[in-house]
C-alpha positions in Angstrom: 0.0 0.0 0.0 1.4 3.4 -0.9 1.9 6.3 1.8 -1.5 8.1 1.3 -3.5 5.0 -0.1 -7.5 4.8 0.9 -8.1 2.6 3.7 -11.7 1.6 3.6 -12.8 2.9 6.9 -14.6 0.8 9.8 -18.7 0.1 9.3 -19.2 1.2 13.2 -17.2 4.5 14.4 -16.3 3.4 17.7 -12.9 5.7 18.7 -10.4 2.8 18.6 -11.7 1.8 15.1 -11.2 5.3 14.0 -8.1 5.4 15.3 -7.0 1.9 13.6 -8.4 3.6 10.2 -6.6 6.8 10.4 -3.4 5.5 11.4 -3.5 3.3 8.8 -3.8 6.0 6.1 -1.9 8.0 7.4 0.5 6.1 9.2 2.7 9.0 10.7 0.2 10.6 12.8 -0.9 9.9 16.1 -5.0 10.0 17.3 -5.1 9.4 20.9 -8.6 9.9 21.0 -12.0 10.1 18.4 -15.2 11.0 17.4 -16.8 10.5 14.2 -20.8 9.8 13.9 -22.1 8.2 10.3 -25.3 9.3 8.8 -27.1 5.9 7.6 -26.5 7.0 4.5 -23.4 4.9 3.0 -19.7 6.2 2.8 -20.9 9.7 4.9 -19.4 11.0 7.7 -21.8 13.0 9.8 -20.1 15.0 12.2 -16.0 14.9 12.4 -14.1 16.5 15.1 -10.1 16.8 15.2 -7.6 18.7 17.3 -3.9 19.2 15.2 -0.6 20.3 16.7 1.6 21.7 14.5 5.5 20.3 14.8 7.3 23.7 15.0 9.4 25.6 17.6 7.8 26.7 21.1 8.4 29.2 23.5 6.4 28.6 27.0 5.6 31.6 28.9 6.4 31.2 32.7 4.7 33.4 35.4 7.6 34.7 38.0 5.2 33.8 40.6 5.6 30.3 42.1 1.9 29.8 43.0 0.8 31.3 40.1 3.2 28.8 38.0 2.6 25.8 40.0 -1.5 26.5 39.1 -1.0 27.1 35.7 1.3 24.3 35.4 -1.4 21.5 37.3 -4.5 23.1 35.6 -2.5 23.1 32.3 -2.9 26.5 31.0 0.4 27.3 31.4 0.6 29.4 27.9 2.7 28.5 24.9 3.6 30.9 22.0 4.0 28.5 18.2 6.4 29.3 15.8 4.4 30.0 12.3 2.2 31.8 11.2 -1.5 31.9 11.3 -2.7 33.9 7.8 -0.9 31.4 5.7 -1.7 28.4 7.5 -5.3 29.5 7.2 -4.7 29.4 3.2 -3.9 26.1 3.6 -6.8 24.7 5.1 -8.2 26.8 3.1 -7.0 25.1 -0.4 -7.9 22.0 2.0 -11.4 22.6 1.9 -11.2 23.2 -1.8 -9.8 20.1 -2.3 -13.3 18.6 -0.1 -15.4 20.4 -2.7 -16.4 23.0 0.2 -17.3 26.0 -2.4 -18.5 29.1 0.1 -16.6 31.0 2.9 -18.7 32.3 4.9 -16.7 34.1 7.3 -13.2 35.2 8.1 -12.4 36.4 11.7 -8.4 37.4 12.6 -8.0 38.3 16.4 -11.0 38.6 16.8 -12.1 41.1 14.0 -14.2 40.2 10.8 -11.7 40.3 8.0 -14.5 38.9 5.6 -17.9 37.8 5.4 -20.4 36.6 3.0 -22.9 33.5 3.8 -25.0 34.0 0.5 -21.9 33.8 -1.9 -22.5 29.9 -3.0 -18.8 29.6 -4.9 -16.4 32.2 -3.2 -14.0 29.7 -1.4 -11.2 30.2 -4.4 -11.6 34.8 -4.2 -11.3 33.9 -0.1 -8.0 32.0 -1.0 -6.7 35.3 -2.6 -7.7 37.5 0.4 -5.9 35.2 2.6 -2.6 35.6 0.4 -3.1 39.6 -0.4 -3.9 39.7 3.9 -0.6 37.4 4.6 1.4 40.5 2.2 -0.4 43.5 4.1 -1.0 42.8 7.7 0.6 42.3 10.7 0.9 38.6 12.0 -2.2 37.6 14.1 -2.2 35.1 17.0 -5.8 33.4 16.3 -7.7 33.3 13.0 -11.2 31.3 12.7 -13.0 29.6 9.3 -16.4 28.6 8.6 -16.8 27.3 5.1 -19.6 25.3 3.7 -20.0 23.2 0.7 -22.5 25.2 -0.6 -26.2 26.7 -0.9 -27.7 23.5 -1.1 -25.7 21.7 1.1 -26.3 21.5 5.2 -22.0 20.4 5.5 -20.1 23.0 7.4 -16.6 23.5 8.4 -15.5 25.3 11.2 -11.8 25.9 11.8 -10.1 27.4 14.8 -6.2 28.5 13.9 -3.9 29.2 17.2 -0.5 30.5 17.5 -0.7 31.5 21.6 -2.2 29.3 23.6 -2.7 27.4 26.8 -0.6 24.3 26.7 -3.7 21.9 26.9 -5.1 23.2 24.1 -4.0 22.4 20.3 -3.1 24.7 17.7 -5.7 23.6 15.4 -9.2 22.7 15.9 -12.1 20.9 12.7 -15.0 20.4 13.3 -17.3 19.2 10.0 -21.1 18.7 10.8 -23.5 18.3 8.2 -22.2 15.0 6.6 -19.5 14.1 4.2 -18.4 11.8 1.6 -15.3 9.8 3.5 -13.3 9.9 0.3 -13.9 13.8 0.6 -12.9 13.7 4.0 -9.8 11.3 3.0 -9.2 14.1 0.0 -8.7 17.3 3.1 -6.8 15.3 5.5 -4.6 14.2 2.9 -4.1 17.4 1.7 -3.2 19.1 5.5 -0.9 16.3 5.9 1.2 16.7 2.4 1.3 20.7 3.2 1.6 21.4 7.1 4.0 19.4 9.4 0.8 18.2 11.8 0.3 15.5 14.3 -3.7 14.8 14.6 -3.6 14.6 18.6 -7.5 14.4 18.8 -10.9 13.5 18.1 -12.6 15.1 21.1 -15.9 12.3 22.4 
């Protein structure tokens, strides 16, 4: 079997069975846990949920104060600052989505501000795509950046997408979630793509 060959994917989504079938596709990641629901329609994925951490340099912010430290440190949200960059990592899940037939943005948000938003625009994804690259160019780097995409007008699947460069340690860098349903050879289609063009580990499908 090649390196990104389709593994048919188990008939019940229990999380070790998802876990068998994405590690077998893609054999270098890591899912330590999952949660997938199929519609009863054949080959769909109803509702997807991952969690990705992105293999670059980290720099973990400290407090000076012990108590403060030690609490951060047992609750986990002791903070860590990643190494890339948000605006063209967006792009790339981005071209992702593209590559799942997902057709309409409906909204941009960087740090909080709406950078773009349009929910009747059926076929925008590939103009988004261009204000992501013409945004990377122009503005300073942001430290969270959220997605929501949709296949389009006629279509209930949705993607929302949650990009992090600061963050507590506990939480990832990035965060899917696709509800709606979705062909599994679509699904196979994104993940393949993320993994060919961002150094990721999936750590997560949250139950």
């Amino acid at each position: 079997m090649g390196k990104y060959d389709f593994v048919e994917p188990p008939c019940v989504y229990s999380p070790t069975e998802v876990m068998k079938w994405i590690n077998a596709t893609h054999p270098s990641t890591n899912v330590k846990k999952s949660h997938v629901t199929r519609s009863k329609e054949k080959k769909i994925l109803k509702t997807i949920e991952l969690s990705l951490d992105i293999n670059v340099e980290q720099t973990l912010f400290v407090s000076s104060n012990f108590f403060i430290k030690k609490i951060k440190q047992i609750t986990g949200l002791t903070e860590i600052e990643e190494h890339f960059k948000v605006i063209p990592t967006a792009e790339l899940i981005a071209r992702g989505l593209a590559k799942a037939k997902f057709h309409n943005m409906i909204k941009i948000v960087l740090d909080g501000k709406t950078i773009y938003e349009d929910p009747e625009n059926g076929h925008d994804l590939k103009k988004t795509i261009e204000v992501l690259i013409e945004l990377s160019k122009k503005s300073k780097e942001g430290n969270m950046i959220e997605l929501q995409a949709k296949k389009d007008d006629n279509d209930t699947c949705t993607a929302d997408i949650i990009i992090r460069r600061i963050h507590p340690k506990k939480i990832h860098s990035i965060d899917i979630i696709i509800k709606g349903g979705i062909k599994e050879s679509l699904f196979h289609e994104f993940l393949n793509y993320i993994r060919n063009h961002l150094k990721v580990k999936l750590i997560e499908k949250n139950d």
